[in-house]
C-alpha positions as CSV (number, residue, x, y, z in Angstrom):
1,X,167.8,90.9,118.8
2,X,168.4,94.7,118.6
3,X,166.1,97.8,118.1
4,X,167.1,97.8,114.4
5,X,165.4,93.9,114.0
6,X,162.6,94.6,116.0
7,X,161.7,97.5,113.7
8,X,162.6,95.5,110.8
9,X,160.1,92.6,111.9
10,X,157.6,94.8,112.7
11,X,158.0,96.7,109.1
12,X,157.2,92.6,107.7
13,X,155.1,91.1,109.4
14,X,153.0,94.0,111.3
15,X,152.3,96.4,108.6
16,X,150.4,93.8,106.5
17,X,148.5,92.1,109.2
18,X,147.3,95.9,110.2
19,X,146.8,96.7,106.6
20,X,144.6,93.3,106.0
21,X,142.9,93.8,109.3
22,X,141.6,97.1,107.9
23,X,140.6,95.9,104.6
24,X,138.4,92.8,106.3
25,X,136.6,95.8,108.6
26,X,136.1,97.9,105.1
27,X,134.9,94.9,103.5
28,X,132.6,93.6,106.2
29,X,131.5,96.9,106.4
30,X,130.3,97.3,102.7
31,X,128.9,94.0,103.0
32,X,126.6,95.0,106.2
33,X,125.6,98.2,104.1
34,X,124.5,96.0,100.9
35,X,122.7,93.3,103.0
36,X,120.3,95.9,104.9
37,X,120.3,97.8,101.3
38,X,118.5,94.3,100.1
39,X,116.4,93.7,103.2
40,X,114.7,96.9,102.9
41,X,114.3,96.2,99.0
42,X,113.0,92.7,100.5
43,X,110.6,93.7,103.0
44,X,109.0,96.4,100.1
45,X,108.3,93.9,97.2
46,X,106.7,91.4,100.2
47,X,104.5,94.5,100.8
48,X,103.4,94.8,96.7
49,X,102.8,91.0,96.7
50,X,101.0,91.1,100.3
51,X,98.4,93.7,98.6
52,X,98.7,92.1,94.9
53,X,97.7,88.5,96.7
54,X,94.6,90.7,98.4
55,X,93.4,91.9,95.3
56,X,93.8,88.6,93.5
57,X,91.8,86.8,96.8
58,X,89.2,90.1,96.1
59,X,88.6,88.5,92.5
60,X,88.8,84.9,93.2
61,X,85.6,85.5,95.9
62,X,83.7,87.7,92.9
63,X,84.2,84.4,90.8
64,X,83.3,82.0,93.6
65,X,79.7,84.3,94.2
66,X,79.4,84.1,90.0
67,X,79.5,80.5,89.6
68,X,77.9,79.2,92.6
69,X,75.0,81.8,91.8
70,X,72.0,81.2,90.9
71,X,72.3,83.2,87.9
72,X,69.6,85.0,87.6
73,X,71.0,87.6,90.0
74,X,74.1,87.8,88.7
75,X,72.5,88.2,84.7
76,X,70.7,91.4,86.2
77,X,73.7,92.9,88.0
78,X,76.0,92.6,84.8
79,X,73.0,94.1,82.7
80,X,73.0,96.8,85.4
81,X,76.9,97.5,85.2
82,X,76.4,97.8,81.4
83,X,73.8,100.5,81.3
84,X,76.4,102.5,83.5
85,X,78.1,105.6,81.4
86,X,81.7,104.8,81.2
87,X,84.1,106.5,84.0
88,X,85.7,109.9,82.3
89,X,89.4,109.1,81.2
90,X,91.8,111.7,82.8
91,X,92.8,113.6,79.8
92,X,88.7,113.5,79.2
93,X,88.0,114.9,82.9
94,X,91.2,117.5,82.7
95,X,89.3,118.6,79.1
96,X,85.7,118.9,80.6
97,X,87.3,120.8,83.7
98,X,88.7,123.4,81.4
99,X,85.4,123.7,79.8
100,X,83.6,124.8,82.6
101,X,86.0,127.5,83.7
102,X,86.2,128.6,79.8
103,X,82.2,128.9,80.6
């Protein structure tokens, strides 16, 4: 076997086993990249539902305390929230804000 085959060989068989080694690492690569791309986008939507599930537990207790009132209580604590004025809309609060500085 002479210099001439050995090149030769290597030409065949070496060049593609190199050239598919480096595709596998590009590849593996990208993949690594995408799967810590969807852990982080994991790990945030367990954090919305972590404080979505609190709020929802929040409620839940409120309607526990409702119907195993008495209900006398509760009748004079809703009759209180409705004599409350209604919280300013933004738009309503930006508007009354510009009327006192126009003043």
């Amino acid at each position: 076997m002479g210099p001439g085959e050995v090149f030769i060989a290597f030409i065949v068989i070496g060049l593609p086993v190199l050239f598919l080694t480096y595709m596998a690492r590009r590849f593996f690569s990208f993949r690594e990249k995408q799967l810590e791309a969807d852990t982080r986008l994991a790990a945030e939507k367990a954090a919305q539902y972590a404080v979505s599930n609190a709020e929802l537990e929040a409620r839940v207790r409120v309607l526990e305390k409702i119907v195993t009132d008495g209900g006398m209580e509760t009748a004079a604590q809703i009759e209180a929230l409705r004599d409350l004025p209604p919280a300013p809309t933004p738009s309503k609060a930006k508007q009354a804000a510009l009327a006192e500085k126009k003043a």
